[in-house]
mmCIF file of the N, C-alpha and C atoms, coordinates in Angstrom:
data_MODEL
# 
_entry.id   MODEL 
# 
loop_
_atom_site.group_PDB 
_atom_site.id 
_atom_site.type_symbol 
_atom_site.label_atom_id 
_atom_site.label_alt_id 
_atom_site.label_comp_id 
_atom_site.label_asym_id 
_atom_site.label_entity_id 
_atom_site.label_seq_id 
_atom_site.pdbx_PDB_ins_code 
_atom_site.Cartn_x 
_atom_site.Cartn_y 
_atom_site.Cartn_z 
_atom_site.occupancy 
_atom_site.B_iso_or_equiv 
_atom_site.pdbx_formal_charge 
_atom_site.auth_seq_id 
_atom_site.auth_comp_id 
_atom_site.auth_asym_id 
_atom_site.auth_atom_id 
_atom_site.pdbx_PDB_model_num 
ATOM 1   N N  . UNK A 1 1  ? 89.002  124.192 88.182  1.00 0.00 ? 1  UNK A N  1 
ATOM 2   C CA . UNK A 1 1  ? 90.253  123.926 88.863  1.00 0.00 ? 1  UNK A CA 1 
ATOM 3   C C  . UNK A 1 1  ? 91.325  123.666 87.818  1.00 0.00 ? 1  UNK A C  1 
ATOM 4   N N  . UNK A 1 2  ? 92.348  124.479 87.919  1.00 0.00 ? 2  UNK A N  1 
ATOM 5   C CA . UNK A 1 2  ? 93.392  124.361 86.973  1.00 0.00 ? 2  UNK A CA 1 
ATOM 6   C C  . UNK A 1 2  ? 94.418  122.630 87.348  1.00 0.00 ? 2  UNK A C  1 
ATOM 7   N N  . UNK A 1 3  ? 95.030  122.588 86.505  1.00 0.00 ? 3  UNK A N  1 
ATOM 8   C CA . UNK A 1 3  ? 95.682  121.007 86.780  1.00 0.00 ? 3  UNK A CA 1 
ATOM 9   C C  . UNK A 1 3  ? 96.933  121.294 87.482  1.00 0.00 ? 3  UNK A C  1 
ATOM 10  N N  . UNK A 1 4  ? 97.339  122.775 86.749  1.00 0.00 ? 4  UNK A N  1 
ATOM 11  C CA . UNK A 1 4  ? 98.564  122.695 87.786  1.00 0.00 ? 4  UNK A CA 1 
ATOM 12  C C  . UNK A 1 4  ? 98.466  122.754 89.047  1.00 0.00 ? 4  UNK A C  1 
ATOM 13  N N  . UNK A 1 5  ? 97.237  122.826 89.714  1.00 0.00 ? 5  UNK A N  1 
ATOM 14  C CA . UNK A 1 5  ? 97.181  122.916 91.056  1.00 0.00 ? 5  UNK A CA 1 
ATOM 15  C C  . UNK A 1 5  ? 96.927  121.475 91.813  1.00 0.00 ? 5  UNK A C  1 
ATOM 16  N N  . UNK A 1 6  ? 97.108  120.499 91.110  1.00 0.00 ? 6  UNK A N  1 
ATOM 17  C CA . UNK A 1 6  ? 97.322  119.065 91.246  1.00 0.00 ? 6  UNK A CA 1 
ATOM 18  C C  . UNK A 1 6  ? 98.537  118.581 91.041  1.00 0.00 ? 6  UNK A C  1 
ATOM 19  N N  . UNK A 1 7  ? 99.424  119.296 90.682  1.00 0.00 ? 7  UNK A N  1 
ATOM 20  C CA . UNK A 1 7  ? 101.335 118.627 90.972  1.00 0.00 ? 7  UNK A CA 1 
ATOM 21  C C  . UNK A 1 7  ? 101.686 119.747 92.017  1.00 0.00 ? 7  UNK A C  1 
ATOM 22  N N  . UNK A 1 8  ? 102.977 118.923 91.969  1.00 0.00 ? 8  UNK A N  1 
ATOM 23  C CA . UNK A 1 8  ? 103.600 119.391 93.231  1.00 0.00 ? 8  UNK A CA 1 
ATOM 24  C C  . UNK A 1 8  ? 104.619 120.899 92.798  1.00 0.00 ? 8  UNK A C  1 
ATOM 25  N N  . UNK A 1 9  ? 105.056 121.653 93.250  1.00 0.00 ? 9  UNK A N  1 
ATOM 26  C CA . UNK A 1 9  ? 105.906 122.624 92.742  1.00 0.00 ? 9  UNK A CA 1 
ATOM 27  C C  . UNK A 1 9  ? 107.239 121.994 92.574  1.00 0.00 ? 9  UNK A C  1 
ATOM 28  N N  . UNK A 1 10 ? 108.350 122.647 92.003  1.00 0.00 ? 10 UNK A N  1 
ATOM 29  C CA . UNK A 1 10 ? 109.401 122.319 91.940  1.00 0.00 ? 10 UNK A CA 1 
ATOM 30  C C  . UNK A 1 10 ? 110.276 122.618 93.657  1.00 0.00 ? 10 UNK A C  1 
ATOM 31  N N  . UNK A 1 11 ? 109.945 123.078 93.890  1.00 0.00 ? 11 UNK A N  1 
ATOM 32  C CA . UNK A 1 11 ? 110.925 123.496 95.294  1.00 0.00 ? 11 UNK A CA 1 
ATOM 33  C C  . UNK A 1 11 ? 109.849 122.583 96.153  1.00 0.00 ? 11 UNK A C  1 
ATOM 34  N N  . UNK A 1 12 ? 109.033 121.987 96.010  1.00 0.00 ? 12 UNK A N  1 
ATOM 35  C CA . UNK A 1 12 ? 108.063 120.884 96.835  1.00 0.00 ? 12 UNK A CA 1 
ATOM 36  C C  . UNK A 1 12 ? 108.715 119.289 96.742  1.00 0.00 ? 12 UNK A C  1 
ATOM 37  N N  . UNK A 1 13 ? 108.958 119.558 95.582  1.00 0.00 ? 13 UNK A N  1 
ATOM 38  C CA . UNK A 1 13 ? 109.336 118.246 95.107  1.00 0.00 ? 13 UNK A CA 1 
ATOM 39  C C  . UNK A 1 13 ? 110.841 118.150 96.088  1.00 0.00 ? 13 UNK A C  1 
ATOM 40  N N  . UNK A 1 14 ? 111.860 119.042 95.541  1.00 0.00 ? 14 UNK A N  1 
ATOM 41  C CA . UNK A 1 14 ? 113.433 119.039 95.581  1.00 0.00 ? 14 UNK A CA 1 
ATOM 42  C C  . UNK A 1 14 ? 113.238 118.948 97.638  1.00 0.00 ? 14 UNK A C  1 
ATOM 43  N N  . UNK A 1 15 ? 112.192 119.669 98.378  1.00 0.00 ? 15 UNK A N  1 
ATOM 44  C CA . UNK A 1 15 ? 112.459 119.425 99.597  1.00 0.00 ? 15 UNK A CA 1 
ATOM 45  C C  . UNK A 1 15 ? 112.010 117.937 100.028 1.00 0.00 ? 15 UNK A C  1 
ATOM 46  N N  . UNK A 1 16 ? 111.549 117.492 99.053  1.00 0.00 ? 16 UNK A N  1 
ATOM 47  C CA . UNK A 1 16 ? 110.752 115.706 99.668  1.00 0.00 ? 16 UNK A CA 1 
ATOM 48  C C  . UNK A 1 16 ? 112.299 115.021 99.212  1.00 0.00 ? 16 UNK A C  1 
ATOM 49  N N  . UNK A 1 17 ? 112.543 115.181 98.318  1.00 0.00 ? 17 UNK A N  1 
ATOM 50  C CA . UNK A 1 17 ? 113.712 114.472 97.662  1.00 0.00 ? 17 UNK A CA 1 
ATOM 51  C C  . UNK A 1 17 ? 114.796 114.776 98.844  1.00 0.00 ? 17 UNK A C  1 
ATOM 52  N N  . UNK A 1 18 ? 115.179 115.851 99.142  1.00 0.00 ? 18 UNK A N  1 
ATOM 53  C CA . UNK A 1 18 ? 116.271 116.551 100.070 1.00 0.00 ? 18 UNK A CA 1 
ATOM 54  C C  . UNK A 1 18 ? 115.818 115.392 101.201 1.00 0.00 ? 18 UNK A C  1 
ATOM 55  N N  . UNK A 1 19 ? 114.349 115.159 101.542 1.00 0.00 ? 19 UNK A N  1 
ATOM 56  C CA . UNK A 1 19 ? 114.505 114.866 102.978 1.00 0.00 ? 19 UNK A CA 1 
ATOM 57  C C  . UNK A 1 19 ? 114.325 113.198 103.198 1.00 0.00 ? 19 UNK A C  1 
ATOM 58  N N  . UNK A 1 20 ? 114.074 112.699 102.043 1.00 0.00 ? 20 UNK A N  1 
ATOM 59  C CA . UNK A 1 20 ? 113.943 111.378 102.140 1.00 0.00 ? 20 UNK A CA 1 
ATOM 60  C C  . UNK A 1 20 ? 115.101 110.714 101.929 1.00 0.00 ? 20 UNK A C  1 
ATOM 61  N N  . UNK A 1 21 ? 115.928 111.263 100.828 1.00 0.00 ? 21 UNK A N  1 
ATOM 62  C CA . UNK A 1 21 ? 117.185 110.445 100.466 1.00 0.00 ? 21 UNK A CA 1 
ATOM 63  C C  . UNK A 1 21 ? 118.431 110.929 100.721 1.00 0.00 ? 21 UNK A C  1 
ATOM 64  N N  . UNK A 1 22 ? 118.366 111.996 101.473 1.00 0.00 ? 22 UNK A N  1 
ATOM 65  C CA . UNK A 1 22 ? 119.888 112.892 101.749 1.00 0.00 ? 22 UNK A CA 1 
ATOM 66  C C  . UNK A 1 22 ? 119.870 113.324 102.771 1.00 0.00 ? 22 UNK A C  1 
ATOM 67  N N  . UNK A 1 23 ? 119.396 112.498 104.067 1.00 0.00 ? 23 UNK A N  1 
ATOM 68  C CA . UNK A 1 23 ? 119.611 113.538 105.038 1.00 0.00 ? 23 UNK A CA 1 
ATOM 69  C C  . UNK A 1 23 ? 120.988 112.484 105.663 1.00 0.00 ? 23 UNK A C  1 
ATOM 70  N N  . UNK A 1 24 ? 121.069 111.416 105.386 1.00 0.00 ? 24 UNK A N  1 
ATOM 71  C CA . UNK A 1 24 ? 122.234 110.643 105.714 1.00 0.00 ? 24 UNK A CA 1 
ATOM 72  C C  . UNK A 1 24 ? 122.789 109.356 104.771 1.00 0.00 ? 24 UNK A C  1 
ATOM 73  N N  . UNK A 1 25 ? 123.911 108.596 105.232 1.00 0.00 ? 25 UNK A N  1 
ATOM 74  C CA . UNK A 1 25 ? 124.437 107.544 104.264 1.00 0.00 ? 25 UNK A CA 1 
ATOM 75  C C  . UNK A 1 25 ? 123.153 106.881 104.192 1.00 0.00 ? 25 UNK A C  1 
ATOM 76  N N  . UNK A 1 26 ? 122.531 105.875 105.114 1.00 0.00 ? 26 UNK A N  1 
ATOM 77  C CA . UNK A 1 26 ? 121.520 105.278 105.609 1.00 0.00 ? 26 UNK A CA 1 
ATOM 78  C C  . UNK A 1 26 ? 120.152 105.842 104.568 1.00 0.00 ? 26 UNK A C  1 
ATOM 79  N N  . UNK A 1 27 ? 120.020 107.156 104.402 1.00 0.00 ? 27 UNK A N  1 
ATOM 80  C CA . UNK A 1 27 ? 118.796 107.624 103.131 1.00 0.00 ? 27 UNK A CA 1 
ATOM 81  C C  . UNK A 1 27 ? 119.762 107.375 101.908 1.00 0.00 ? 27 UNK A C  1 
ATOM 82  N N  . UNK A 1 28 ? 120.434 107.546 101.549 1.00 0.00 ? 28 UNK A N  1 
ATOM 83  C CA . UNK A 1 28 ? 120.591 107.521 100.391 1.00 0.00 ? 28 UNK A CA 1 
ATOM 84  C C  . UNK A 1 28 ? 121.043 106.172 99.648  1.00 0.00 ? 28 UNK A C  1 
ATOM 85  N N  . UNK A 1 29 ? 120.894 105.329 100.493 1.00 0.00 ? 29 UNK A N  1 
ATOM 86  C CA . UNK A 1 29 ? 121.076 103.577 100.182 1.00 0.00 ? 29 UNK A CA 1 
ATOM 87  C C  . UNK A 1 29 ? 119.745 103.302 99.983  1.00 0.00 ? 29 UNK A C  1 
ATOM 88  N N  . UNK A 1 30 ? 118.499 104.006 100.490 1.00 0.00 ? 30 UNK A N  1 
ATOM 89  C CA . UNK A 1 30 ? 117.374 103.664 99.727  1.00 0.00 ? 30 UNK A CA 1 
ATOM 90  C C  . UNK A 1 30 ? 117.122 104.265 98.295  1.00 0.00 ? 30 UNK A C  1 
ATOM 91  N N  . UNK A 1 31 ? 117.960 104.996 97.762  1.00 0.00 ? 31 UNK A N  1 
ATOM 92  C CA . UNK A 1 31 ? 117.888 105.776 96.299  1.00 0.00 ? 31 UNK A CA 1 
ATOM 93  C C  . UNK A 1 31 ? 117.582 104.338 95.298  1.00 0.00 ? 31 UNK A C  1 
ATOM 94  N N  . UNK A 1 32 ? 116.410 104.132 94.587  1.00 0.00 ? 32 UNK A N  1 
ATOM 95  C CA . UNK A 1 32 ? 116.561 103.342 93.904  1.00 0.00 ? 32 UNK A CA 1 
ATOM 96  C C  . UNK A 1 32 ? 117.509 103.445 92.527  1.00 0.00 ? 32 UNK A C  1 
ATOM 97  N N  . UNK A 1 33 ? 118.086 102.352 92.030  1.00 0.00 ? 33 UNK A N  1 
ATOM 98  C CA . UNK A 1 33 ? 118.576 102.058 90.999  1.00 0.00 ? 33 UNK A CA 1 
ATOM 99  C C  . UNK A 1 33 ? 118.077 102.768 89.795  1.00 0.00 ? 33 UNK A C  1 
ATOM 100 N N  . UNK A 1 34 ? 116.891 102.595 89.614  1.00 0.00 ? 34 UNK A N  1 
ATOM 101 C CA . UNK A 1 34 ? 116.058 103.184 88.423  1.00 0.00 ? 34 UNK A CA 1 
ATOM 102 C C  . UNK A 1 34 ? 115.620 104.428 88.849  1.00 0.00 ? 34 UNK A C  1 
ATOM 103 N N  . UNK A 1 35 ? 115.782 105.643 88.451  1.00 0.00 ? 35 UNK A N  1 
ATOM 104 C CA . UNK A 1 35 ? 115.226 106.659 88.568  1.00 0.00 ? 35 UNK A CA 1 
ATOM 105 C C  . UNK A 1 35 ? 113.620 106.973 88.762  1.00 0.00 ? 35 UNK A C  1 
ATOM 106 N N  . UNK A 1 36 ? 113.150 106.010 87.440  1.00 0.00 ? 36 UNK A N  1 
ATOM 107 C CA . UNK A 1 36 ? 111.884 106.205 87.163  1.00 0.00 ? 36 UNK A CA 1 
ATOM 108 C C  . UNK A 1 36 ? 111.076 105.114 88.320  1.00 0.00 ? 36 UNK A C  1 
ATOM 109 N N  . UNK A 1 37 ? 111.800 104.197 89.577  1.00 0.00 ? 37 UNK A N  1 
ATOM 110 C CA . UNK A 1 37 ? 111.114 104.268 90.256  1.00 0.00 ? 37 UNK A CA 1 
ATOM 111 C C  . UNK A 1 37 ? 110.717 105.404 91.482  1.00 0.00 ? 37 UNK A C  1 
ATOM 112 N N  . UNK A 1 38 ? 111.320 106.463 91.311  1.00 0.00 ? 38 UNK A N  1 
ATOM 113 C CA . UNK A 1 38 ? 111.175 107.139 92.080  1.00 0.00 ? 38 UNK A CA 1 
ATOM 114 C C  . UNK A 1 38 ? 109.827 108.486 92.249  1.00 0.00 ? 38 UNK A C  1 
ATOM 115 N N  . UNK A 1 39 ? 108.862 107.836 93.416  1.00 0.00 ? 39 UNK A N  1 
ATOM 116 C CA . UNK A 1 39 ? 107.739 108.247 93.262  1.00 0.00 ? 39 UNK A CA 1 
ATOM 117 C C  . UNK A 1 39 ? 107.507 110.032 92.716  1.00 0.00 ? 39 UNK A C  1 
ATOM 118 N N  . UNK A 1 40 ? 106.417 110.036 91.779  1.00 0.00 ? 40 UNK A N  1 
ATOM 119 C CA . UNK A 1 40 ? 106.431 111.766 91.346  1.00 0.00 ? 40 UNK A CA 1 
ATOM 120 C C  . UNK A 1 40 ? 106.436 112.694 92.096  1.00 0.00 ? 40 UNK A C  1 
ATOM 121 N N  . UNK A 1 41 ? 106.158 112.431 93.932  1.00 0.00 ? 41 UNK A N  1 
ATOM 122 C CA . UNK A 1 41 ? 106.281 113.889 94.302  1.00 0.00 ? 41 UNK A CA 1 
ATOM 123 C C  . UNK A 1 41 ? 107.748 114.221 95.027  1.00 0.00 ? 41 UNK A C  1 
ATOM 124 N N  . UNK A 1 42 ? 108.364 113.220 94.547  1.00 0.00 ? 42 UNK A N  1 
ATOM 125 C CA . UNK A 1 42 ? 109.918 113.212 94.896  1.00 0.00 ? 42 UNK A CA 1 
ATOM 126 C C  . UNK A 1 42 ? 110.880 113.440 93.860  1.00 0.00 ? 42 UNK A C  1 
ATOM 127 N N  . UNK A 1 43 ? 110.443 113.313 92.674  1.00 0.00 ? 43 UNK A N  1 
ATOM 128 C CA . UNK A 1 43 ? 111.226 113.468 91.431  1.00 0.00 ? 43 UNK A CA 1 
ATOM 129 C C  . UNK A 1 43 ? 111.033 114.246 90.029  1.00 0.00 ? 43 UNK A C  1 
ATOM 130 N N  . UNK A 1 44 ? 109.572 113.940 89.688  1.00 0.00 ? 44 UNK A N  1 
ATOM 131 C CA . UNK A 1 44 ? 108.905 114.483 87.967  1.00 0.00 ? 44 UNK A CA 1 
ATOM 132 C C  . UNK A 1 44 ? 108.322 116.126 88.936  1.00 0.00 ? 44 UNK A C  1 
# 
């Protein structure tokens, strides 16, 4: 089993991100401060 088949794709990631923190004002007040808390299949 290759490893890349254990992360997420890039267009996987950018739609979790799209849908957790931007779908309104209300998501995007949960954007944390620190980037790097922001879990890996939402961000790296």
């Amino acid at each position: 089993m290759s490893s890349n088949s254990l992360l997420s794709s890039a267009g996987a990631k950018q739609r979790n991100f799209v849908r957790r923190y931007m779908q309104d004002k209300e998501s995007m007040l949960k954007l944390p401060r620190d980037p790097n808390s922001i879990m890996f299949g939402y961000w790296w």
